[in-house]
N, C-alpha and C positions, 0 to 999 in steps of 0.2 A: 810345510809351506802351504798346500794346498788348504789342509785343514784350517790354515790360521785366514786365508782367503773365505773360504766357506765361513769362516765364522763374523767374520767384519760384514759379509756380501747379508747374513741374516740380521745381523744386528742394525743395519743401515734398511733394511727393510719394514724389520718391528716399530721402527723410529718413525719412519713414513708413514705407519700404517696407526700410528695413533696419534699422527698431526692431523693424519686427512679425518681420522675419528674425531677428533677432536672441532675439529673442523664442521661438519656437518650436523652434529650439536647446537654449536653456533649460530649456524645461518638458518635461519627460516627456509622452511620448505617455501619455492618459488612458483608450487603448482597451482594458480590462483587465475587461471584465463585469460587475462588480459590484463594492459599496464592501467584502465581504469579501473580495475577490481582491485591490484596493490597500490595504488592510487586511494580509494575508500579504503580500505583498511589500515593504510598511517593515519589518514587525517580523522579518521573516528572517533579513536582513542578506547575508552570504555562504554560508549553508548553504545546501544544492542540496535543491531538490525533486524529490521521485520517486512518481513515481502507478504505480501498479502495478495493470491488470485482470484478471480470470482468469473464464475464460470457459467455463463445464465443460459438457460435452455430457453429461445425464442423461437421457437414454434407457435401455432395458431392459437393456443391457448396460453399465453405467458404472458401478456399483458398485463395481470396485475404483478406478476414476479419482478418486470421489467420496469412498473413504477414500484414500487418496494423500494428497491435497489436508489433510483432516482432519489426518492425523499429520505433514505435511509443511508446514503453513504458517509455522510458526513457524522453520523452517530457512531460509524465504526470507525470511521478517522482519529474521535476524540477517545474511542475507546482504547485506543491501537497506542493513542498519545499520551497516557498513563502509565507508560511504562515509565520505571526510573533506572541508572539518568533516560532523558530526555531522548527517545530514540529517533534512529537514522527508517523512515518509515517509505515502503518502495509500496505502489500499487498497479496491478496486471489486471486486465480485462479480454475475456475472452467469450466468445457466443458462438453456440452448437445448433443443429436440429432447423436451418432454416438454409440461411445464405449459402452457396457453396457448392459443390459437386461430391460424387459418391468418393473419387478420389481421396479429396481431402477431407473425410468424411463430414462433411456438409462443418467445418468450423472454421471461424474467422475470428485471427490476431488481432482485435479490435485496438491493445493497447500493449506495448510490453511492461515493464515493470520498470516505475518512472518514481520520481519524487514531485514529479509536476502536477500536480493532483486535479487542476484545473483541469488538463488536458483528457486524462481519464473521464472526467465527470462531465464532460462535453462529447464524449462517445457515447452516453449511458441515451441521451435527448436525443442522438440520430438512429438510435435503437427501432426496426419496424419489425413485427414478427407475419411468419408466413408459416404454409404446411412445409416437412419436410421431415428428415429422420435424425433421431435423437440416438447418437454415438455416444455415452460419456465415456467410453476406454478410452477412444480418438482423441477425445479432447482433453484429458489427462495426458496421455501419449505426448501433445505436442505441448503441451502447458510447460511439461519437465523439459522436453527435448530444445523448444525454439526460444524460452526466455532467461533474462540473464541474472539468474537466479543469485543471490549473493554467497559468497565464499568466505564471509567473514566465521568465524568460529564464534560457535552457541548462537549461528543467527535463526533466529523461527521466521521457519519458512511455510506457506500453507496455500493452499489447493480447496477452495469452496465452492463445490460443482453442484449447482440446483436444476431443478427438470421432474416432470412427472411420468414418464414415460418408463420401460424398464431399463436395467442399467445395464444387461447383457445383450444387447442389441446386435452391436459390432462385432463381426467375424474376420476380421482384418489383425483388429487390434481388438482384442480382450479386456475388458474392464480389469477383471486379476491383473492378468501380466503386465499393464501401465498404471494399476494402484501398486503394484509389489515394486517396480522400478522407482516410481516417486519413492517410495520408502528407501531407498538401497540410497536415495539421494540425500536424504536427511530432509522429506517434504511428508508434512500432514496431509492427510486428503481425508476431508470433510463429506459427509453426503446430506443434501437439503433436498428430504423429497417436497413437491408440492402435494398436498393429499394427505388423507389419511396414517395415521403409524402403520396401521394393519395392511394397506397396500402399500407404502413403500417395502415392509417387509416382506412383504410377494412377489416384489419386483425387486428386491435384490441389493436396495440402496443400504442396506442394514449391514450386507455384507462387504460394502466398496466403503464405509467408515471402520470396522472390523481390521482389512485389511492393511488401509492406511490411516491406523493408528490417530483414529479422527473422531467427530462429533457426529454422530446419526442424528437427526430431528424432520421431522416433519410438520409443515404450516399450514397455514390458511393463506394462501400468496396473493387470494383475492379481497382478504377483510382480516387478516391478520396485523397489520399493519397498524401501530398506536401513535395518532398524532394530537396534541392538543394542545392547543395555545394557551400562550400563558402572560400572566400583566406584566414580563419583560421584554417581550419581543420586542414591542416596536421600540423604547429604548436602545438594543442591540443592535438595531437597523439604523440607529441614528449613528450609532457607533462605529458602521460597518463603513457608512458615505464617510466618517471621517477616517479610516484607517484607511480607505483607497485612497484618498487624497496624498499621504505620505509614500507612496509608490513613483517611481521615476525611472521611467524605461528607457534602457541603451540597448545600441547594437541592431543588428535585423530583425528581433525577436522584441524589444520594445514596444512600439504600438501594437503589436498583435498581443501581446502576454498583459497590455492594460484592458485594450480591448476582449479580452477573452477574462479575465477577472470580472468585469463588469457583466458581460454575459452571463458567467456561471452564478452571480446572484440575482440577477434575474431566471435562470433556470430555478435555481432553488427556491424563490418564493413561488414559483409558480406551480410548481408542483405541491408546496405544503407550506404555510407559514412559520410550521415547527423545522420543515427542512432549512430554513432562511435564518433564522435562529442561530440551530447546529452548524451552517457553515460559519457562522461569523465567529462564532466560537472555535474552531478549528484554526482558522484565520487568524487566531489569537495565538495560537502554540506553538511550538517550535517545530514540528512537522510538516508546516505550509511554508515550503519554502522557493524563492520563483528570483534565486540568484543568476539563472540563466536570462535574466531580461532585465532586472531590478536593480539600480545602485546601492539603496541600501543593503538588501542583502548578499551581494553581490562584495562588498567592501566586511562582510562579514565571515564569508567562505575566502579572504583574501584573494580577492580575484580581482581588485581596482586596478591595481599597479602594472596588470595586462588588458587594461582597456584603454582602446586609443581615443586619444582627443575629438576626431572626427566623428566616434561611435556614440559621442554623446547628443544628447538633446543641445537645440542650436546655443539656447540661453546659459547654460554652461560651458563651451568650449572657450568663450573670451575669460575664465576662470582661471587664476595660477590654482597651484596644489592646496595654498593653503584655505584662499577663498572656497573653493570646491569641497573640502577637508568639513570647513564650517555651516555650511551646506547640505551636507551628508550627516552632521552630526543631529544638528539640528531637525531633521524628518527623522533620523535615528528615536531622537528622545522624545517626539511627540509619539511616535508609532508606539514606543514601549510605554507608555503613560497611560494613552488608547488601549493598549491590547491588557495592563495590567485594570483597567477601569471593567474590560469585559471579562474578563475572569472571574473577578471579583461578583458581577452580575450573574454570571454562569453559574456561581455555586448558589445564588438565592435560588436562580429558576430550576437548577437540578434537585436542592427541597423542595419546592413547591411541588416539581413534579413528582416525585417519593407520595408526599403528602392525596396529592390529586387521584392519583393511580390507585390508593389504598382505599379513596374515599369513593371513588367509582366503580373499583373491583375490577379494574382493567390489568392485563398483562402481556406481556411481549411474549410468552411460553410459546406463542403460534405465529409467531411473526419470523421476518427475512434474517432481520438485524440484529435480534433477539437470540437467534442458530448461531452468530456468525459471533456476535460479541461473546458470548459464555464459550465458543472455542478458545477466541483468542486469549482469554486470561486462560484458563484449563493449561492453555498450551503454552502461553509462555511462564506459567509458573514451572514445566518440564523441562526447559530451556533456562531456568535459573534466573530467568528475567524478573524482578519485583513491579507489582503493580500497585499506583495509589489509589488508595483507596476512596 
């Protein structure tokens, strides 16, 4: 009797124990940070996610790194925007060597990693540099630790930390042990010296790309930078006034996110007329995306059906659904008719420029954006990401 007890008590256990097997199989692992992380990862689908950090060393001599970056982000944007499908594009901004306390080793979270691109590229113009001391471990250290880096699977993630100074400075936090940690993370760390190859390699930046599985390069951060205008611009800028137009802000973030659009192309021509260009073309692709203030895009991410009547512009709230529906549709198809009209223009002026460059003997090999675009393909072809070409 006992035996036949022992033998049902085992067999009723192997049975549990390959439902719960079976089970855990099933279900996706839940270890994803937060309910906005499995949040992004249903509604993604197959588009690849790309965090991209930029880590500028503003210290007393960084001012031309720090316009770099200004007339240049928008090139990495579009570069970023080449992947296929169409990716989910995040961007983090961080600054070393100046603002700050020895504590926090002189760096400041200027931006976390946002899809609001505006808001990033609106940090870059309140940018001032001072003396101070240049940590990159520290600022690797908190890049990995304090941002909300994405958990999507095969997402490329990267770490582009520029500075002339040496990179073993920090005695707190070791440039190793928070480029070996970014890696344990599944993050690239990039190193862009400013200077010479031959003194980044003395200073050590040769071995914080080694480490983290990155792009070494060193610029010219002061005259490295390639900008030239071309007979599409002002076209694209005709193009630009009419694609703000097709923007319609709701909610708390409304007037501020048209008002900071309108800003950030005025920052952009101001800094370079090629910069003014390159946003408008970014502003074209599916990476510029500003559903947190915008109806249109905002009825694109499904997200109308939870915005209240009150949250609209005054001129819309006496609207039923269907009037409102038509409405939305309508700046819908102007906006894509607009942004397919810039594209279209985009690929003359990206010949022209091919053509121009070869004709002047000009190249980006020494430039900011120049380092930071030849990572990103590099590395999202490692990441299985296809880029067009």
């Amino acid at each position: 009797m006992k035996k036949t007890i022992s033998t049902v008590i085992l067999a009723a256990a192997l049975v549990a124990g390959a439902i719960y097997a079976n089970a855990t199989q099933r279900v996706p692992s839940n270890n994803y940070g937060n309910n906005n992380q499995q949040q992004q990862q249903r509604t993604s689908g197959k588009r690849p996610h790309i965090d991209i950090v930029i880590a500028l060393d503003t210290s007393g001599s960084m001012s031309g790194l720090i316009n770099s970056a200004r007339q240049k982000l928008w090139d990495i944007v579009n570069e970023a925007a080449r992947a296929q499908p169409a990716p989910i594009l995040r961007v983090g901004l961080l600054t070393y060597g100046s603002t700050g306390t020895e504590q926090d080793g002189y760096v400041v979270v200027q931006s976390k990693l946002t899809t609001d691109l505006d808001s990033v590229y609106s940090k870059l113009f309140e940018l001032r540099t001072s003396g101070g001391t240049e940590y990159v471990g520290r600022v690797v250290h908190r890049a990995v630790k304090e941002l909300n880096w994405s958990k999507a699977r095969g997402a490329l993630k990267q770490i582009f930390v520029a500075g002339n100074e040496s990179a073993d400075q920090d005695r707190t936090v070791t440039a190793r042990s928070a480029v070996t940690n970014a890696r344990e993370q599944g993050i690239f760390v990039n190193a862009i010296y400013c200077g010479s190859r031959e003194y980044g390699v003395r200073e050590g930046w040769d071995k914080v790309a080694s480490l983290g599985k990155g792009v070494f390069a060193s610029i010219d951060h002061n005259h490295g930078t390639v900008n030239i205008t071309t007979p599409y611009d002002r076209e694209l800028r005709r193009l630009n006034s009419l694609l703000n137009n097709t923007y319609v802000g709701y909610g708390p973030r409304g007037s501020a996110g048209l008002a900071m659009q309108r800003a950030q192309d005025k920052n952009a021509l101001s800094s370079a007329g090629a910069a003014a260009a390159s946003r408008t073309v970014a502003k074209a692709s599916s990476v510029y995306d500003n559903s947190g203030w915008d109806l249109v895009d905002a009825r694109k991410k499904g997200k109308l059906s939870r915005i209240r009547k009150e949250s609209l512009p005054a001129k819309l709230r006496a609207m039923n659904k269907g009037e409102l529906k038509a409405y939305i549709d309508k700046l819908e198809g102007s906006r894509k008719q607009i942004r397919k009209q810039i594209l279209e223009i985009s690929k003359k002026r990206t010949a022209w420029l091919s053509k121009e460059m070869k004709r002047t003997g000009k190249s980006e090999a020494a430039a900011f954006d120049g380092a930071v675009k030849r990572a990103v393909r590099v590395q999202a072809r490692k990441r299985g990401i296809r880029m067009r070409k």
